[in-house]
N, C-alpha and C positions, 0 to 999 in steps of 0.2 A: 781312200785306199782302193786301188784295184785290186780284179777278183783274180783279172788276167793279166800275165807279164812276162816276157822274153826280152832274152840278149841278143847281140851278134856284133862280131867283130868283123870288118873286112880290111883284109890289106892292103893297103896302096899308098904310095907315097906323096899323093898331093888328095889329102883327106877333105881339106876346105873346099879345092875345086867340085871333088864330086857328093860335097853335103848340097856346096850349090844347086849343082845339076837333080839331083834330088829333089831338094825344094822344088825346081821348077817345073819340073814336071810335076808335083805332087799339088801345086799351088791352088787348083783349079777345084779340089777336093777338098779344100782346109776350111775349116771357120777361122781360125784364126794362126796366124807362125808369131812366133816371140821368137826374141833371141836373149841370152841369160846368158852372159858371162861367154864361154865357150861354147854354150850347147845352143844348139836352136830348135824349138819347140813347134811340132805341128800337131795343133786341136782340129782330132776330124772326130764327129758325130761325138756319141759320148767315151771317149778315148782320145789316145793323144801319142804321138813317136818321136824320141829326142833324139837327135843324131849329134855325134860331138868328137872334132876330130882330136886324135893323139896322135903319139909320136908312131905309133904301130897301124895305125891308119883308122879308120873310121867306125864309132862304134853306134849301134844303135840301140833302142830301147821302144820295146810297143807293151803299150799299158792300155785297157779299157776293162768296161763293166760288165759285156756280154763276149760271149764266145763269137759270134756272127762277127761283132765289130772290132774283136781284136786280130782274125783273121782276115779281117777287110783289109785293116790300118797294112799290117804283116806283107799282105801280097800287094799292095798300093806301094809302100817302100821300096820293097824287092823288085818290084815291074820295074818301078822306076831308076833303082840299081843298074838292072840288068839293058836298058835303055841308052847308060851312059857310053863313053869311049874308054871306058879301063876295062881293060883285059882282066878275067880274074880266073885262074887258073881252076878255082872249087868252088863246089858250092857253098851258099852261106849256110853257115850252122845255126840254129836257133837255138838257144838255151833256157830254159824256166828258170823265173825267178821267185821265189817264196817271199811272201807276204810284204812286198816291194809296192811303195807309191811316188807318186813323180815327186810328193815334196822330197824326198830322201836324194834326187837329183838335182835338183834346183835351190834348194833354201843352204843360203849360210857358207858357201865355197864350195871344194870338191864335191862330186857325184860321187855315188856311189854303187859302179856299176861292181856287181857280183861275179865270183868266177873266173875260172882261167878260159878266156874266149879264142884261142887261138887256133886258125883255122886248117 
């Protein structure tokens, strides 16, 4: 279980394109990307950020063990967001998640992202 854990939703209509862009930039930084069903999974240090797109555009999830590297994973994402070619009118909102760990994302079907993340 992680200690640390945030949401965020960002709008846009082609979510897979920019989980890609994401990843790619983010690639360089990962131990390891999974992809699980819908979500795709990157393990950086000891922490890990799911991005997973829906029908409202793309959500993500940063989970780690230390406050340093959950803020790492956090602003690693979001560089890498804000890097891409979608316009995005606001900023991302980050939301807390209480007592949240990535099996509750990954194992057994739907995620379970918390919260109304709309931005």
């Amino acid at each position: 279980m992680s200690k640390y854990a945030a949401e965020a939703l960002v709008t846009t209509p082609d979510a897979g394109r920019v989980r890609e862009r994401v990843c790619a930039r983010s690639r360089e930084y990962c131990n390891h990307i999974a992809v699980i069903g819908t979500d795709t999974l990157l393990q950086i240090a000891e922490g890990s950020a799911t991005l997973r797109p829906t029908d409202e555009g793309l959500r993500f999830r940063v989970e780690a063990m230390s406050l340093v590297t959950f803020y790492a994973i956090r602003t690693l994402v979001q560089g890498s967001l804000s890097a891409t070619d979608v316009a995005f009118g606001e900023s991302v909102e980050w939301r807390p998640v209480e007592g949240g760990s990535e099996d509750d994302l990954t194992s057994g079907g739907e995620a379970k992202f918390r919260g109304d993340l709309n931005l």
